[in-house]
C-alpha positions as CSV (number, residue, x, y, z in Angstrom):
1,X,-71.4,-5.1,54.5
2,X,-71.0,-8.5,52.5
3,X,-73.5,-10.8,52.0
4,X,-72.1,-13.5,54.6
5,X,-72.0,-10.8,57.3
6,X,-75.6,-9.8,56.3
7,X,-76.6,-13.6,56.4
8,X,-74.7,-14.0,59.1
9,X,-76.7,-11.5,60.9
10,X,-80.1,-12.7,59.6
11,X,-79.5,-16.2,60.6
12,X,-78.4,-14.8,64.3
13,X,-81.3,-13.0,64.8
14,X,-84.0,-15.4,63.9
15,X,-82.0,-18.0,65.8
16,X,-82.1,-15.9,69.1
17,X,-85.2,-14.5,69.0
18,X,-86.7,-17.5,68.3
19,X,-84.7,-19.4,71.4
20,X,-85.4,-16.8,73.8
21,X,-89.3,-16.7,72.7
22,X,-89.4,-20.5,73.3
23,X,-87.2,-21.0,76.6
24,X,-89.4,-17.9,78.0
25,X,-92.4,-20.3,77.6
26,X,-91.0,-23.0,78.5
27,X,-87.9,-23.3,80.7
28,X,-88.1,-19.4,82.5
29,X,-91.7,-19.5,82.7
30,X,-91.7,-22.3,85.3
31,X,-88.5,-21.0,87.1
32,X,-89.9,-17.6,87.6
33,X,-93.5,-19.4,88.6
34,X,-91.1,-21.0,91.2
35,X,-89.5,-17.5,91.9
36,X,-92.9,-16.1,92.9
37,X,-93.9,-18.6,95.0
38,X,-91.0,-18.3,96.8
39,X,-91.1,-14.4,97.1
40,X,-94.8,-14.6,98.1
41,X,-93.8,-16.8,101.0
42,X,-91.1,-14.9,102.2
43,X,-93.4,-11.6,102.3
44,X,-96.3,-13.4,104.0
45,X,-94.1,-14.7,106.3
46,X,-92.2,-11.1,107.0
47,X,-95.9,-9.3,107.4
48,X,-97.3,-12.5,109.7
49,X,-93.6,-12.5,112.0
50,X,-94.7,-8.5,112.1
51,X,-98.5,-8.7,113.0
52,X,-97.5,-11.2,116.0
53,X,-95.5,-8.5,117.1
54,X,-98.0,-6.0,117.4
55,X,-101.6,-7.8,117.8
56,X,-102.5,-8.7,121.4
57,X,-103.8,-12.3,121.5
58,X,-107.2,-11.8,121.5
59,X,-106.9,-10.1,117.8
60,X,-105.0,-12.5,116.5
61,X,-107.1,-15.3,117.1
62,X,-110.5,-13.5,116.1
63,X,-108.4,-12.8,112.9
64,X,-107.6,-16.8,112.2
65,X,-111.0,-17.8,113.3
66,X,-112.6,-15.1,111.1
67,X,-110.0,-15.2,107.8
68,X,-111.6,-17.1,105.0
69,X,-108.8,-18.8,102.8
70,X,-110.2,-20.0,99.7
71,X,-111.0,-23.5,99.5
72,X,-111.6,-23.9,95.5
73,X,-109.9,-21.7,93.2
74,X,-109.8,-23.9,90.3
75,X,-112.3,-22.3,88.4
76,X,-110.0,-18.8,88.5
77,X,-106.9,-20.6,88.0
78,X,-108.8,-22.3,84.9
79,X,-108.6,-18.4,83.4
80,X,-105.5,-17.5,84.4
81,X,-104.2,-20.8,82.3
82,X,-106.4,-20.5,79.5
83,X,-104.9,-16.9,79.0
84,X,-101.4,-17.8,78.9
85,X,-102.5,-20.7,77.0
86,X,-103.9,-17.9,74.4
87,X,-100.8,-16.0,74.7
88,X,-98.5,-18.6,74.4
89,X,-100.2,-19.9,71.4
90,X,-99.9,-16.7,69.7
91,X,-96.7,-16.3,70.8
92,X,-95.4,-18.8,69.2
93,X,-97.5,-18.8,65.9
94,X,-95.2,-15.4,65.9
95,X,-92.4,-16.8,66.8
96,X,-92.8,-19.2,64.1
97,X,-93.8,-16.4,61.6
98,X,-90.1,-15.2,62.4
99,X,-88.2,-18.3,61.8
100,X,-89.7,-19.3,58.7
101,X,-89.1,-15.5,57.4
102,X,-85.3,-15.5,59.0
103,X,-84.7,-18.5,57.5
104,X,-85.9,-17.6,54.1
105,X,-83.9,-14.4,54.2
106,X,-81.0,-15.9,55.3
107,X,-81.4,-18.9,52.1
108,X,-81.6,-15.8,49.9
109,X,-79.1,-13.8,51.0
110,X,-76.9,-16.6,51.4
111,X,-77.3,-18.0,48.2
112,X,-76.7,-14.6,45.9
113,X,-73.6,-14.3,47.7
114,X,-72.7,-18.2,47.2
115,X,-72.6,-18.7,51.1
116,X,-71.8,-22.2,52.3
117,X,-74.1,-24.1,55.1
118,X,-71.0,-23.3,57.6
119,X,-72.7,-20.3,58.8
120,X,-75.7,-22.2,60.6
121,X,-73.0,-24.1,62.2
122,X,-71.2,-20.9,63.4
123,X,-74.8,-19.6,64.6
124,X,-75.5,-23.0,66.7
125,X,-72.1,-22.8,68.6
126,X,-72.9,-19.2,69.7
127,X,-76.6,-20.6,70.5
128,X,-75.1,-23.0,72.8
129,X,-73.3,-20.3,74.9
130,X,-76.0,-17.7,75.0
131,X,-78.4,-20.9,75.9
132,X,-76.0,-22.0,78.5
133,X,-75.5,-18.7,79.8
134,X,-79.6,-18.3,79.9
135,X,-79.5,-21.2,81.9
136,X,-77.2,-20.7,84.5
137,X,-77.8,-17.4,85.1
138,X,-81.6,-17.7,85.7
139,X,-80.5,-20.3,88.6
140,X,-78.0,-18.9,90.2
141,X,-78.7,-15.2,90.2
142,X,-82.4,-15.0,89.4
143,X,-83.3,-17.6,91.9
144,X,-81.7,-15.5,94.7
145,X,-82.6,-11.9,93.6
146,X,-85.2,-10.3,95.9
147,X,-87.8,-8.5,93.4
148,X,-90.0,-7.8,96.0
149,X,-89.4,-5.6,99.3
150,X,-91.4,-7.1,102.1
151,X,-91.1,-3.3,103.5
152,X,-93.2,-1.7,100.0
153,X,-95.7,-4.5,100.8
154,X,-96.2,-3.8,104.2
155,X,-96.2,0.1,103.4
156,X,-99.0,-0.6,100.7
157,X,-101.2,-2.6,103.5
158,X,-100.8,-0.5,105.9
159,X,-102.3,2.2,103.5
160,X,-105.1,0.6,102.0
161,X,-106.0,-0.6,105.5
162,X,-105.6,3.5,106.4
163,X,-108.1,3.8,103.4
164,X,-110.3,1.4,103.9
165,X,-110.6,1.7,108.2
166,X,-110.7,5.5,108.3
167,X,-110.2,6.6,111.8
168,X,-113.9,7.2,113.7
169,X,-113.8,10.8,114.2
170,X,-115.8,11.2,117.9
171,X,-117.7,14.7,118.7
């Protein structure tokens, strides 16, 4: 391997891995927040259509008089974001770790061998395509891709409820 392949490859690395790093916290992290959301609708809704079925009446409305949806969770959701905060911070102190040492290697490499500036050129253009392809891809297939099974759910409640409402054994 020459030393513009070997710069080449340096340079490619750092630049992806530092672009994939960043557009997860960034760009995909509020897509798949999105994605969630709209999966954790689309369950509840499934299991609710479901209980209707089944529930007399009666049940259902001791259920919604009784079910206590939080009001406040602000002080939670403070924790949540202060951990990703924390993660995200760290991440990127990483992440930037990485480029400085890519980019170093690659100067060094680069100029042993007498290597021109074309190369961070060449690794941009192919950064545009793998970003574009990042892009659409996350909205057109991973927008529509069903992670969660609204059957596994309802399988998983119906067993903890099994566990936690153990049938009254009479004598």
């Amino acid at each position: 391997m020459n030393t513009h392949q070997l710069s080449q490859i340096i340079l490619n690395i750092t630049i992806f891995s530092v672009f994939i790093g960043f557009f997860f916290f960034t760009y995909a992290a509020s897509v798949e927040k999105d994605i969630v959301k709209d999966q954790s609708s689309y369950i509840a809704t499934d299991i609710a259509t479901d209980l209707r079925v089944f529930l007399p009446s009666s049940v259902r409305m001791s259920i919604i008089d009784n079910l206590k949806v939080p009001d406040d969770m602000t002080e939670k959701d403070a924790t949540v974001k202060e951990a990703n905060n924390k993660l995200m911070k760290e991440a990127m102190i990483a992440l930037s770790i990485l480029l400085v040492v890519g980019i170093l290697s690659t100067m060094v490499v680069a100029y042993i061998g007498g290597i021109g500036i074309h190369i961070v050129k060449d690794s941009f253009v192919i950064l545009i395509f793998v970003a574009v392809t990042e892009i659409v891809f996350l909205n057109l297939i991973t927008r529509q891709y069903r992670v969660s099974d609204p059957n596994y759910v309802k399988k998983e409640m119906l067993l903890s409820l099994k566990k936690a409402f153990p049938p009254v054994v009479s004598q």
